[in-house]
C-alpha positions as CSV (number, residue, x, y, z in Angstrom):
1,X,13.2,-9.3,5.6
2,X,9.8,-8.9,6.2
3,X,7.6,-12.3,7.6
4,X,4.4,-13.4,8.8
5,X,4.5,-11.3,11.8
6,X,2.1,-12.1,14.8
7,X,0.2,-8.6,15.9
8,X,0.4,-8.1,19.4
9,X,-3.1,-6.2,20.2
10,X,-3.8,-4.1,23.1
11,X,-6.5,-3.4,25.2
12,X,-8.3,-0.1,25.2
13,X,-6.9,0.3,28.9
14,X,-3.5,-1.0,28.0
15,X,-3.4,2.0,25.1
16,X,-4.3,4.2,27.8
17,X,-1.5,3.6,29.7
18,X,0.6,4.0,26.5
19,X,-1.1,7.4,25.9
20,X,0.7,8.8,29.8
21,X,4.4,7.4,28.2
22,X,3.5,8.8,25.0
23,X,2.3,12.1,26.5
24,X,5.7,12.2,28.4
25,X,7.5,11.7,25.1
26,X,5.3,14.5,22.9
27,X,5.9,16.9,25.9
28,X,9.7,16.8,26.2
29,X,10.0,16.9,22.5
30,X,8.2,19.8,22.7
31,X,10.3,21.4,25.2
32,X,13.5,20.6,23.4
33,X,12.4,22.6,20.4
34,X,11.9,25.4,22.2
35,X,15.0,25.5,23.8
36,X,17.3,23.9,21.1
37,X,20.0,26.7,20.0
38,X,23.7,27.5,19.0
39,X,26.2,26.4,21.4
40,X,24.4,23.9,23.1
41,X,26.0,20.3,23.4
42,X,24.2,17.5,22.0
43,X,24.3,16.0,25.7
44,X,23.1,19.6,27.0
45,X,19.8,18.5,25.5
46,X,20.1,14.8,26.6
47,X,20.3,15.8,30.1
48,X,17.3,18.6,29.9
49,X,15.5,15.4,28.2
50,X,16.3,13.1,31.0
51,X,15.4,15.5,33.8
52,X,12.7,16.5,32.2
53,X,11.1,12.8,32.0
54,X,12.3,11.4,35.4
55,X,10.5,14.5,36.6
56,X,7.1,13.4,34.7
57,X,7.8,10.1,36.9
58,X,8.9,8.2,33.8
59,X,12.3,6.5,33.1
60,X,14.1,6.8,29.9
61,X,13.7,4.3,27.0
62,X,16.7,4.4,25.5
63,X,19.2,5.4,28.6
64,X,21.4,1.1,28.7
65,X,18.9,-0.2,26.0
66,X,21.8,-2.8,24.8
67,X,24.5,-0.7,26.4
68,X,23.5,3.1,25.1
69,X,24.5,5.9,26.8
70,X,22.1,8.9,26.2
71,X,18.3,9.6,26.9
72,X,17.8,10.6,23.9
73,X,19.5,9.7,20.2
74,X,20.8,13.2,18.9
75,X,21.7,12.9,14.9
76,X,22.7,16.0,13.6
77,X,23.4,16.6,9.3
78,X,24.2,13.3,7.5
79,X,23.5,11.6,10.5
80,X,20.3,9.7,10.2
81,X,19.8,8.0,13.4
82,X,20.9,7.0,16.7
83,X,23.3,9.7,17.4
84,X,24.7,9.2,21.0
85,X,24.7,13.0,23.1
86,X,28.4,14.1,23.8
87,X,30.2,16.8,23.8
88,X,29.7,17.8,20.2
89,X,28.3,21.3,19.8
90,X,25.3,22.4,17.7
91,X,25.7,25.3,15.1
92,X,23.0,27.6,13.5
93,X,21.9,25.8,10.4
94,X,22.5,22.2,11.8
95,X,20.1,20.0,10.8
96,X,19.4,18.0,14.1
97,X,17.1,14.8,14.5
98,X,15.9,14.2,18.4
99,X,14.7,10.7,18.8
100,X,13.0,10.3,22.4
101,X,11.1,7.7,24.2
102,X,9.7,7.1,27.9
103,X,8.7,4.2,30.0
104,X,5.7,4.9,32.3
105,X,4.3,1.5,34.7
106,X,6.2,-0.3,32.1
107,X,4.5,0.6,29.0
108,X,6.6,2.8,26.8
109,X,6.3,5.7,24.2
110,X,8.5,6.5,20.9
111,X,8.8,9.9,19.2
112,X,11.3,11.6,16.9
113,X,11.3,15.5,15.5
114,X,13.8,17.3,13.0
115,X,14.7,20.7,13.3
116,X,17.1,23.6,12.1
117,X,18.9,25.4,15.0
118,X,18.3,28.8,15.2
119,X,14.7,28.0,13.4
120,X,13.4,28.8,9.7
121,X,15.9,31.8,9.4
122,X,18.4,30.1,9.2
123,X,17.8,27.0,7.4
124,X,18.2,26.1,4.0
125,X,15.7,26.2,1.4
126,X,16.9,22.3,0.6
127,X,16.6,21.7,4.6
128,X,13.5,22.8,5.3
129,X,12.0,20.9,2.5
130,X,13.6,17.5,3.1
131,X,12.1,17.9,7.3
132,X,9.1,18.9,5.6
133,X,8.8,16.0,3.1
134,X,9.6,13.5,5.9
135,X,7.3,14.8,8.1
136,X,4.5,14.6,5.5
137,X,5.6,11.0,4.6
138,X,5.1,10.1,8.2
139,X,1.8,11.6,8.6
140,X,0.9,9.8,5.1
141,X,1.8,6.4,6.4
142,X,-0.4,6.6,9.9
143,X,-3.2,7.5,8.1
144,X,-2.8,4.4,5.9
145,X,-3.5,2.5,9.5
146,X,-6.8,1.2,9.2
147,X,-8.6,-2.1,10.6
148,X,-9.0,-4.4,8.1
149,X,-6.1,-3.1,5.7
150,X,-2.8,-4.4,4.9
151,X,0.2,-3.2,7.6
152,X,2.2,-2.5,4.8
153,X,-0.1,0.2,2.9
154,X,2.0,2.1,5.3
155,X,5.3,1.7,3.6
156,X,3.6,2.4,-0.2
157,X,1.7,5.8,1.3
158,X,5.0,6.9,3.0
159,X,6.8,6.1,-0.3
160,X,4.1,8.2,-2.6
161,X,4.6,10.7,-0.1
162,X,8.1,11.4,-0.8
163,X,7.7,11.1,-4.7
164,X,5.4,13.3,-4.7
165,X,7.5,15.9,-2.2
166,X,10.5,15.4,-4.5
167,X,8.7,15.8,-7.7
168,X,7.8,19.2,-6.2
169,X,10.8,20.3,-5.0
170,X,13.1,19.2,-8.0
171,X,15.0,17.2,-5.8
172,X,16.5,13.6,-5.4
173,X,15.4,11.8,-1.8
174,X,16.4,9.1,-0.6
175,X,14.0,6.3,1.8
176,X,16.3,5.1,4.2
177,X,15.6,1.1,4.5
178,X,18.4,-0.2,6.7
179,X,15.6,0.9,9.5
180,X,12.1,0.6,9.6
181,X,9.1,1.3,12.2
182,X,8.2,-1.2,14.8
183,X,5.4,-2.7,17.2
184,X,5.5,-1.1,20.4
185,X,4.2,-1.8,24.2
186,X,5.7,-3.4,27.6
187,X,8.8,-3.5,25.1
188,X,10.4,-0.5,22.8
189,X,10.9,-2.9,19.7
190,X,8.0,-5.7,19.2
191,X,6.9,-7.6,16.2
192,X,5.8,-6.3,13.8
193,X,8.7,-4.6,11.2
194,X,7.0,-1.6,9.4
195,X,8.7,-0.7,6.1
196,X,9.0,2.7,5.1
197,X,8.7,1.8,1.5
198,X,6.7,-0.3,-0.5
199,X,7.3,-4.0,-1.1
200,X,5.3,-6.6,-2.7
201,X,3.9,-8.3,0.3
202,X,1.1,-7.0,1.6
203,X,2.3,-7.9,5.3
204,X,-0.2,-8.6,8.4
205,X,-4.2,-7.0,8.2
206,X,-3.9,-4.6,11.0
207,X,-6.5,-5.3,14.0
208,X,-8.2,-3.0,16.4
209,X,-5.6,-2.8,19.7
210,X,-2.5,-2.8,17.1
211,X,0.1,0.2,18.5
212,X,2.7,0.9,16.2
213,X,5.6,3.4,15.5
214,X,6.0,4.8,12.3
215,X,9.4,6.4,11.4
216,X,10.4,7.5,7.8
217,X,14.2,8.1,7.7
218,X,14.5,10.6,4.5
219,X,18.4,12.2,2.8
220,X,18.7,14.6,0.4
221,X,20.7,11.7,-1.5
222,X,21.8,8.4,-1.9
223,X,19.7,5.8,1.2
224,X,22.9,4.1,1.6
225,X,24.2,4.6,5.0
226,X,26.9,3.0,7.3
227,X,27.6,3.3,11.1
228,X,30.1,4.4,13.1
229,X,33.1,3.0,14.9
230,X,31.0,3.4,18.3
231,X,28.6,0.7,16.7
232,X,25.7,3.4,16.8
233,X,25.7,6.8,14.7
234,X,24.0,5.7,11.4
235,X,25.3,8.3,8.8
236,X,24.5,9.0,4.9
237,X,27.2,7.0,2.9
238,X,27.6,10.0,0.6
239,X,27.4,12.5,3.4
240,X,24.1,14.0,2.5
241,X,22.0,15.5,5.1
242,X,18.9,13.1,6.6
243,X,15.6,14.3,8.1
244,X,13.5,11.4,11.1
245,X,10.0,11.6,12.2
246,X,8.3,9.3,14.5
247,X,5.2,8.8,16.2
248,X,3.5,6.0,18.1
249,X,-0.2,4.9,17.3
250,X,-2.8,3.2,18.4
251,X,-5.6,1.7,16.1
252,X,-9.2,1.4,16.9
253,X,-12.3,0.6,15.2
254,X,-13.1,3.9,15.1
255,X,-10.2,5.0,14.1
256,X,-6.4,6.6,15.2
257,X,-4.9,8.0,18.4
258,X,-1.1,9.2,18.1
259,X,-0.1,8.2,21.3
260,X,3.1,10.9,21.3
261,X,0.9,13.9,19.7
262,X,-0.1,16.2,22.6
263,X,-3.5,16.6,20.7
264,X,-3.1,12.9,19.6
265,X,-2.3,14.2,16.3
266,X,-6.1,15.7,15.6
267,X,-5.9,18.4,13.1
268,X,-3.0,16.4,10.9
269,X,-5.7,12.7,10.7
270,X,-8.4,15.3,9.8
271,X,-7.0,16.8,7.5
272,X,-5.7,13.3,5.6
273,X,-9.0,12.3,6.2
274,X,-8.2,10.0,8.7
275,X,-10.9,9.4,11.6
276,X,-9.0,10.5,15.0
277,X,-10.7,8.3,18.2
278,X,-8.9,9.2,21.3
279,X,-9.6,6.7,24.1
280,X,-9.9,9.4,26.8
């Protein structure tokens, strides 16, 4: 599955101009969790998203990328991924996933949050723990990003992550591997594949310029998932409940900037012991 992949490097000026799509991105997410909330429509968010970004004088990522229909991908309980926005209406205690992204002077950014509507309160104990264990996972693998190490580090140290979050909490995850993280710049999807697990091979050594996205998929089951008559919705096969984080990231010498962090992810590489290098 995974190859030889050639790294397609950018230039510190290039990754600035990924930082104003990724800003974009971090900024609407952030808005959308704030205003997330029972009875609500899964396309009442889409079109808040897409207002929201062609008013940042961006253009939606996803909005006819191969024929889908939404700004954003809204996958809500055992859906994992790529949830087309409709008419279907949120409850309190859904567990949504809000995958965004944004084009800006043709250079685009990639982001994904979980949530619980109607917040902690009203979220299961099992809920809560699965976002947070996914979310850790992700922050685990971007801080495996270093020049000079193996792309693929990323996979094992999202993998430990989630062993270690399930050990904790008593549970059973599963690491989604149907869908992996991705290169990203003038296109959404570039070379190279980034597992979310570990494998043997060791994959590409990451160089200075290299701008990724990193996306654990995480269920509080089985992995196995199938899609949907409309050739999107990914669900859970055994209709467990599924937890997605994203960021994009840029690599430097000197260290990490995540692109779609409206601090560029700071306090979270400082406290893996990452070294955060913002370009600005």
């Amino acid at each position: 599955m995974f190859g030889r992949h050639r790294l397609d490097v950018k230039t510190p000026d290039q990754i600035r101009r990924m930082r104003r799509a990724g800003l974009v991105v971090g900024e609407t997410l952030a808005m959308l969790r704030d205003q997330v909330r029972a009875g609500m429509t899964t396309g009442d968010l889409d079109r808040v998203a897409e207002e929201h970004i062609r008013g940042a004088g961006a253009t939606p990522s996803f909005l006819g990328y191969h024929g889908f229909t939404g700004t954003l991908c809204v996958s809500v309980n055992d859906e994992v991924v790529h949830g087309i926005p409709g008419s279907r209406e949120l409850r309190e205690g859904d567990l949504v996933s809000i995958d965004c992204g944004a084009i800006v002077d043709g250079w685009h950014g990639d982001a994904a949050i979980s949530l619980v509507v109607g917040g902690r309160g009203a979220a299961s104990p099992a809920d809560l723990a699965l976002i947070e264990a996914t979310e850790a996972s992700m922050w685990a693998g971007i801080a495996a990003l270093k020049v000079g190490s193996p792309l693929y580090a990323v996979g094992a140290a999202v993998e430990d992550a989630v062993t270690k979050a399930a050990a904790g909490d008593g549970v059973t995850y599963g690491i989604v591997e149907d869908y992996v993280g991705h290169g990203i710049g003038t296109e959404m999807h570039q070379d190279p594949q980034v597992p979310n697990y570990r494998v043997r091979d060791k994959g590409p050594t990451v160089r200075s310029g290299l701008t990724v996205a990193i996306e654990p998929m995480v269920t509080l089951g089985s992995a196995d998932t199938a899609v949907l008559e409309d050739d999107w919705t990914v669900v859970t096969s055994d209709g467990s409940r599924a937890a997605h984080w994203e960021n994009s990231v840029a690599v430097t010498d000197e260290g990490l900037w995540v692109l779609t962090e409206l601090d560029g992810g700071k306090a979270r590489l400082e406290a893996l012991g990452a070294a955060y290098a913002p370009l600005d």
